[in-house]
TIMAR-956658 format. One line per field, with one value per residue: residue number from 1; chain; residue in three letters; x, y, z of N, C-alpha, C in turn. Coordinates in nm, 3 decimals, always signed. Layout:
N
resi (NUM  ...)
chain (A  ...)
resn (Ala  ...)
nX (X  ...)
nY (Y  ...)
nZ (Z  ...)
caX (X  ...)
caY (Y  ...)
caZ (Z  ...)
cX (X  ...)
cY (Y  ...)
cZ (Z  ...)
This chain:
85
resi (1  2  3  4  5  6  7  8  9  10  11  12  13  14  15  16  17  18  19  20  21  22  23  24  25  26  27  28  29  30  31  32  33  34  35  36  37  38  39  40  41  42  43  44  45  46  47  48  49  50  51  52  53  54  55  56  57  58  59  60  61  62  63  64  65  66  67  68  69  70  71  72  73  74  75  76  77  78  79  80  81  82  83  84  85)
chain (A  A  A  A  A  A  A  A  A  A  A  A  A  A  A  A  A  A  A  A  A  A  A  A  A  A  A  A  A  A  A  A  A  A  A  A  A  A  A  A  A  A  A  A  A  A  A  A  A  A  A  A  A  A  A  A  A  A  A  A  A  A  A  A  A  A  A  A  A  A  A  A  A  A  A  A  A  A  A  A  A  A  A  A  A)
resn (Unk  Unk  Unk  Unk  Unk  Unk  Unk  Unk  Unk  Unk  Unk  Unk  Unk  Unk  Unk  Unk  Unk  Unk  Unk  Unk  Unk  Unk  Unk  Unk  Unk  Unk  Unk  Unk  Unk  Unk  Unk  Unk  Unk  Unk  Unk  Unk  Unk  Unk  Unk  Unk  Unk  Unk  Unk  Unk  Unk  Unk  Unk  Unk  Unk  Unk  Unk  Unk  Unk  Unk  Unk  Unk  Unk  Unk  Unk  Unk  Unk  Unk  Unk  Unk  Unk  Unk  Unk  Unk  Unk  Unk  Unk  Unk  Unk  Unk  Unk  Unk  Unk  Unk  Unk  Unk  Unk  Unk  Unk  Unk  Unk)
nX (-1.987  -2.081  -1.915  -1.945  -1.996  -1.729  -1.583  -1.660  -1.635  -1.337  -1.271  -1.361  -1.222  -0.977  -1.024  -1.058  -0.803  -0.614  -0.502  -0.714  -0.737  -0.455  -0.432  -0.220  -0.029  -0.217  -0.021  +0.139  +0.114  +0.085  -0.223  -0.196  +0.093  +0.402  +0.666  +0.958  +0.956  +1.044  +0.961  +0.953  +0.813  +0.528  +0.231  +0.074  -0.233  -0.598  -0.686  -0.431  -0.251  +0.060  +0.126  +0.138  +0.230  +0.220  +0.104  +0.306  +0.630  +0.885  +1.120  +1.399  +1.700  +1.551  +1.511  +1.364  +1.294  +1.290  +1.129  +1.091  +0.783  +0.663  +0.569  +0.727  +0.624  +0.706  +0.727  +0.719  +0.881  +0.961  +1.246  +1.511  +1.840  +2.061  +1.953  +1.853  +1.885)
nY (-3.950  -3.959  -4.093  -3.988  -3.693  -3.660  -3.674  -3.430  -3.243  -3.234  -3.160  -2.911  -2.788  -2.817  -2.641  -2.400  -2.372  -2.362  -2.084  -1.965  -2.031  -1.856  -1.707  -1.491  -1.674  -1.612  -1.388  -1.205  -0.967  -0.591  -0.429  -0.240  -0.176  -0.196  -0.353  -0.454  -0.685  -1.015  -0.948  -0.660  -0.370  -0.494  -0.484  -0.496  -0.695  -0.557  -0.839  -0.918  -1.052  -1.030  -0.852  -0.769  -0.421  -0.289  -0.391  -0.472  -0.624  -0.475  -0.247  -0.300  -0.226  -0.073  -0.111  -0.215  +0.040  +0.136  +0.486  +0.784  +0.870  +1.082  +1.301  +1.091  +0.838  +0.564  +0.393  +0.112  +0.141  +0.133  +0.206  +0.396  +0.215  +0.380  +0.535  +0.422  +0.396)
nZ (+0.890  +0.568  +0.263  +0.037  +0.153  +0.289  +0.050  -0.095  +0.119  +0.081  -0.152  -0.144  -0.004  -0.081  -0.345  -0.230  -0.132  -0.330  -0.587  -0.843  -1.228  -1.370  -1.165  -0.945  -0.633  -0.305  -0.101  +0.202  +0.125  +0.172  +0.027  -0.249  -0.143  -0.376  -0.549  -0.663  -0.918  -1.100  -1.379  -1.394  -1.221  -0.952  -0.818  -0.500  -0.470  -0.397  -0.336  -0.140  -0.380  -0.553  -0.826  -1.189  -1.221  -1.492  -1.815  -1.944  -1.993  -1.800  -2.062  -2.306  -2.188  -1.919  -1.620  -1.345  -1.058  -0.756  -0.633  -0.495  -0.461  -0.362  -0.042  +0.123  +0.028  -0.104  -0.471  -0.714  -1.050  -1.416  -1.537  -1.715  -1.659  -1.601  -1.389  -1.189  -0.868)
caX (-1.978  -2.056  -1.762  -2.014  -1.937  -1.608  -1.505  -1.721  -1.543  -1.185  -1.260  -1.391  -1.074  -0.887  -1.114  -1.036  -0.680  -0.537  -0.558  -0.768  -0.620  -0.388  -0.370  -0.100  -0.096  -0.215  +0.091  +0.084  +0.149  -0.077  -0.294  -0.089  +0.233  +0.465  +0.771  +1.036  +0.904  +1.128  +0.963  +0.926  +0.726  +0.443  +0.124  -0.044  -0.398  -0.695  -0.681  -0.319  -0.187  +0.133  +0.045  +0.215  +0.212  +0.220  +0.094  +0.415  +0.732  +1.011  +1.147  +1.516  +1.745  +1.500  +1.536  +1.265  +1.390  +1.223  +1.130  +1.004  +0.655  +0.646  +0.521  +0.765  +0.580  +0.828  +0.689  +0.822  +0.841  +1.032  +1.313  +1.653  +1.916  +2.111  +1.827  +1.824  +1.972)
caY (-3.876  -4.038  -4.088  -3.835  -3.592  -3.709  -3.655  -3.275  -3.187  -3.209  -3.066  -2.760  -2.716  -2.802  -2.533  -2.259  -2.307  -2.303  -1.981  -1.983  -2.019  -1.731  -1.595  -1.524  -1.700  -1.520  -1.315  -1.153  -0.783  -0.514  -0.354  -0.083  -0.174  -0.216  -0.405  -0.520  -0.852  -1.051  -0.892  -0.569  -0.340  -0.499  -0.401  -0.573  -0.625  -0.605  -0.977  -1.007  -1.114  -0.978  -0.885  -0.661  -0.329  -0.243  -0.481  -0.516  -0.600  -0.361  -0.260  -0.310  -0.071  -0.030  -0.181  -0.166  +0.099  +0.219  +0.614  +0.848  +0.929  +1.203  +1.250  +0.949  +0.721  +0.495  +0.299  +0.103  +0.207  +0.111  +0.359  +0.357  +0.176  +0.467  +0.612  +0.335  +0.392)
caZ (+0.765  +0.426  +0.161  -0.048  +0.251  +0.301  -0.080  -0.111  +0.189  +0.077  -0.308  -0.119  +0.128  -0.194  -0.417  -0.155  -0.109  -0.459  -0.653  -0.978  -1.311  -1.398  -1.035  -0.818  -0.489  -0.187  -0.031  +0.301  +0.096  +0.204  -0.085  -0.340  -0.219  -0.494  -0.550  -0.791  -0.952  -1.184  -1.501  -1.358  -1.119  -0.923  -0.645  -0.469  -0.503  -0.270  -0.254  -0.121  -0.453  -0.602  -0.971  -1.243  -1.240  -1.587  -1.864  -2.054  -1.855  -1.827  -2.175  -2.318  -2.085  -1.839  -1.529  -1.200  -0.947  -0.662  -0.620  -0.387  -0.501  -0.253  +0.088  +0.203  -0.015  -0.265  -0.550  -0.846  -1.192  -1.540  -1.552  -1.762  -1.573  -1.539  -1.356  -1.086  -0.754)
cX (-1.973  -1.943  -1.815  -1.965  -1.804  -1.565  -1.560  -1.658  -1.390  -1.151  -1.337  -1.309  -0.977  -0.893  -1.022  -0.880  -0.561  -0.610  -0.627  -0.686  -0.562  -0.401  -0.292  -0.101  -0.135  -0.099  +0.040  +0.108  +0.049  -0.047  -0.227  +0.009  +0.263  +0.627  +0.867  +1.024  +1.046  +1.111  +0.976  +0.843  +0.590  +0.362  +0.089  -0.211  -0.472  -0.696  -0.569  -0.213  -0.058  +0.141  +0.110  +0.189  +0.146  +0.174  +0.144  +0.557  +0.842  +1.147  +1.328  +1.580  +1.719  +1.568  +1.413  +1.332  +1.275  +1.249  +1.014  +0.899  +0.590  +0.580  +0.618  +0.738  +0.683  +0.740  +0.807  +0.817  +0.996  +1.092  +1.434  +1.726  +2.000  +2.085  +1.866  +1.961  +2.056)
cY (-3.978  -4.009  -3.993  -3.723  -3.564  -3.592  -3.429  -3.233  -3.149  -3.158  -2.931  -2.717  -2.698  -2.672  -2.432  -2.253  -2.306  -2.204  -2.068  -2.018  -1.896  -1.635  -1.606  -1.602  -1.600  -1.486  -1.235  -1.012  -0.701  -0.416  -0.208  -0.106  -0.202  -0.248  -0.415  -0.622  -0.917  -0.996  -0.740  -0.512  -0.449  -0.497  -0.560  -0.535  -0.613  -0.762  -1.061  -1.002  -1.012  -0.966  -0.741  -0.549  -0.263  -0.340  -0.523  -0.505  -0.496  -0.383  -0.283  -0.178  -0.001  -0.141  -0.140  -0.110  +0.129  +0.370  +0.662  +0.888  +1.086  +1.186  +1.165  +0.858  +0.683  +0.383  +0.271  +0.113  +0.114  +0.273  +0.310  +0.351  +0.255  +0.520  +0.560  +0.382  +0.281)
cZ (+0.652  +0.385  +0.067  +0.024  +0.273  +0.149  -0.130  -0.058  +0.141  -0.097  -0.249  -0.063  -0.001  -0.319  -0.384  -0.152  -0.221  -0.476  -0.776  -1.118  -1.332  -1.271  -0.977  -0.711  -0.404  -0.140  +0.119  +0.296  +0.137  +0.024  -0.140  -0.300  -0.323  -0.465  -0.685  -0.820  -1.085  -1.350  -1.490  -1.242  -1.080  -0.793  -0.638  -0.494  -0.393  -0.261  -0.224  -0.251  -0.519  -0.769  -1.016  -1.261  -1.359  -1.715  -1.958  -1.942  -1.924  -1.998  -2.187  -2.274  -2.016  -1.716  -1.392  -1.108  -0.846  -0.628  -0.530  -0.513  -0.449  -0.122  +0.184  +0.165  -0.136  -0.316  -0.617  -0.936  -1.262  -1.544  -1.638  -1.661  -1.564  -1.463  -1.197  -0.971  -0.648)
C-alpha cells in the first residue's frame, strides 16, 4: 500500500466515524423514541441520533416530563413542573 493509500484510507475511516458539524453522535436509540435531554424533550432520529424535540428548549417553569400518549405509548413534552410526575 502506498502512503497516498495509506493516508486516503485513514481520512475516510476518520470521515465516517465522526458526526458532521452540528450533529449528534450516533446513539443506539431506536427511531421516535423520546427522552428527557438536558434542555428538554428529545427523539431520536432515523439516523440513531438523539436530537431536540422542539426547537426552543423547555420554557421558564416548565420542566420535561414523560406522558402516556395513549395506547401504552409515553413520550416527552414541556409541561409545568407541577404537572410532572
Amino acid at each position: 500500500m502506498t502512503i497516498e493509500r495509506l493516508v486516503l484510507a485513514v481520512l475516510l475511516t476518520a470521515a465516517t466515524a465522526c458526526p458532521g458539524p452540528g450533529l449528534p453522535p450516533v446513539s443506539n436509540c431506536t427511531p421516535e423514541d423520546t427522552r428527557c435531554g438536558e434542555a428538554g424533550p428529545e427523539v431520536c432520529s432515523p439516523t440513531h441520533r438523539w436530537t431536540p424535540a422542539n426547537p426552543e428548549p423547555c420554557g421558564d417553569g416548565e420542566a420535561c416530563c414523560a406522558v402516556d400518549a395513549g395506547a401504552g405509548v409515553m413520550t416527552h413534552i414541556c409541561a409545568p413542573e407541577g404537572e410532572c410526575q
